[in-house]
C-alpha positions in Angstrom: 31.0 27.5 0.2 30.2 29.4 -3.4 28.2 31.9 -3.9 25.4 32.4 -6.5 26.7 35.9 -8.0 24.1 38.1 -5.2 26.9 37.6 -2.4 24.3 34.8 -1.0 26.1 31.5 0.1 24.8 28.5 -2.3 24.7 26.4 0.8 21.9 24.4 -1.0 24.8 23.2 -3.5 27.3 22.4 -0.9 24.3 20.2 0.9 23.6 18.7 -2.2 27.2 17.8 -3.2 28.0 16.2 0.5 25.0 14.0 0.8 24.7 12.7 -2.6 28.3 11.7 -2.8 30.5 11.9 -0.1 28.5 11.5 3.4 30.3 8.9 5.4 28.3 8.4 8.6 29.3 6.1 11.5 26.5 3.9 13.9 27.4 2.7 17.3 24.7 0.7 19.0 25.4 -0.2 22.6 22.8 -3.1 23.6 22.5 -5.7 26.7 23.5 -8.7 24.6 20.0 -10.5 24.7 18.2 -7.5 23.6 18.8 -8.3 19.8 18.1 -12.2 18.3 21.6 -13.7 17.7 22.4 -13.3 13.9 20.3 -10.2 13.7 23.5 -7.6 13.9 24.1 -7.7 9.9 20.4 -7.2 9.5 20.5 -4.1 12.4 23.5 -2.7 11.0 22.0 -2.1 7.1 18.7 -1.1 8.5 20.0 2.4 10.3 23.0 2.6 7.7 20.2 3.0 5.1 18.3 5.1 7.6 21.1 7.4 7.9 21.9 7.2 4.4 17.9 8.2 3.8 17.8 10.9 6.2 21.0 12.6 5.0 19.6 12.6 1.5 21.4 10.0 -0.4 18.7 8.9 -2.6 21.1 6.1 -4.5 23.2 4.9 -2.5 26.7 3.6 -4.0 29.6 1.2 -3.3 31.2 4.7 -1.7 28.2 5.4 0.7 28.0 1.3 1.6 31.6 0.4 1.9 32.2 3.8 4.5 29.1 3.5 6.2 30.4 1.4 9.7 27.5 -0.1 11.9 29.4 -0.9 15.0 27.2 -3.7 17.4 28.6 -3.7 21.3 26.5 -6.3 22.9 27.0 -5.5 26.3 26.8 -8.0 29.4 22.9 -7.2 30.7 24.4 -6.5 34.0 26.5 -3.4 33.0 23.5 -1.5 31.6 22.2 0.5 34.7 19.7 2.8 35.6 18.2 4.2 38.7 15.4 2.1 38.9 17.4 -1.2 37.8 20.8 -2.9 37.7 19.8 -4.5 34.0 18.5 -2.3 32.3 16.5 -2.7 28.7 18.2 0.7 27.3 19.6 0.5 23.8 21.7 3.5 22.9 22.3 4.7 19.3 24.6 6.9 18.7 25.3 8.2 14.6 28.1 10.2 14.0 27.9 12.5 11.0 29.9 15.1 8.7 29.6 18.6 9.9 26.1 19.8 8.1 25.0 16.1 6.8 21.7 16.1 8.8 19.1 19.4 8.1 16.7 19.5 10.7 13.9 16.9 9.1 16.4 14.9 8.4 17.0 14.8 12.4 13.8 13.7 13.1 13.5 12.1 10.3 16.3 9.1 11.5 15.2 9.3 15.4 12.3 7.9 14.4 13.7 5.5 11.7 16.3 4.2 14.0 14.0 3.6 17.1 11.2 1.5 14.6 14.4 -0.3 13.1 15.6 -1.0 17.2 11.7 -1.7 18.2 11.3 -3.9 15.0 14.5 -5.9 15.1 14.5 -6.5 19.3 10.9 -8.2 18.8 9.6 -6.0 21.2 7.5 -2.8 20.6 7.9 -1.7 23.5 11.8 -1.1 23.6 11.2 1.8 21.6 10.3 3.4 25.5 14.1 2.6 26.3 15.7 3.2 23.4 18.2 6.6 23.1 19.1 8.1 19.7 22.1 10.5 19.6 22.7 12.1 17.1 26.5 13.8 17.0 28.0 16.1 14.1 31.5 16.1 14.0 33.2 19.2 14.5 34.7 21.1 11.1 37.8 19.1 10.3 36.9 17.0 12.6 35.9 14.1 10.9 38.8 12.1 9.3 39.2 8.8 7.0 42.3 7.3 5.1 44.5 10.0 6.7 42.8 13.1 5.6 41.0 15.4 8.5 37.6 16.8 6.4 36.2 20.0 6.3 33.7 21.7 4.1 36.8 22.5 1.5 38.1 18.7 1.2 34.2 17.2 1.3 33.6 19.3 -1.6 37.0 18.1 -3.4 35.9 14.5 -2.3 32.2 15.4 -3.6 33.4 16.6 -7.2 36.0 13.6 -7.3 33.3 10.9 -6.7 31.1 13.3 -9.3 33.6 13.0 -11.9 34.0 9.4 -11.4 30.1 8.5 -11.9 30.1 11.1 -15.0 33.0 8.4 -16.9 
């Protein structure tokens, strides 16, 4: 982090540099298979990547948000989703995955609701929204790693001024 001359950290800069270049999130939904029309998973997975894309504060997203944005589907057998009241249960989980500081606290509720309209919307059925768990989970500093690099706040910011640099040609 920099500071703006006062001694005060310019966290507002560092924000702004991770989410309008170099936020990478990752989606999981876990779903009993017949919960989501066949041929909808393309369709599910570019709803909450755009969600998460939204809530992060990437305003344009690019080929470098789009292309390292993974929407992972696990259509599960409806058997293996349990609760205490049923041994098929109607539960849809998402869970997003994000860079350490991606989310502020808007943004948080911000994509819980996105993500279980988009789940409501796409399943047909307004009321799954009742059964359907959001989890949102920031990955630890240096924690988060992609094409052999573990990132922190110093290499998101060198990733952030690289992708910068590259727009500006």
């Amino acid at each position: 982090m920099t500071t703006d001359g006062s001694g005060a950290n310019n966290l507002f800069s560092y924000h702004f540099a991770i989410t309008e270049s170099s936020t990478m999130p990752m989606i999981d939904v876990y779903a009993p298979s017949d919960v989501f029309p066949e041929g909808t998973d393309g369709r599910l997975g570019h709803e909450l990547t755009t969600a998460v894309l939204r809530a992060e504060g990437v305003t344009t997203p690019g080929p470098f948000h789009l292309n390292n944005t993974a929407a992972f589907i696990h259509r599960m057998d409806p058997h293996t989703v349990h609760t205490a009241a049923t041994d098929s249960a109607r539960t849809v989980r998402v869970q997003i995955i994000t860079p350490p500081a991606a989310l502020s606290r808007e943004g948080q509720k911000q994509l819980v609701k996105e993500a279980t309209e988009i789940v409501a919307k796409i399943s047909g059925d307004p009321t799954q929204a009742s059964r359907t768990w959001v989890i949102l989970t920031e990955a630890a500093e240096g924690g988060w790693g992609l094409a052999g690099t573990a990132f922190g706040r110093a290499e998101f910011a060198a990733l952030a001024a690289k992708a910068a640099a590259a727009r500006a040609k």
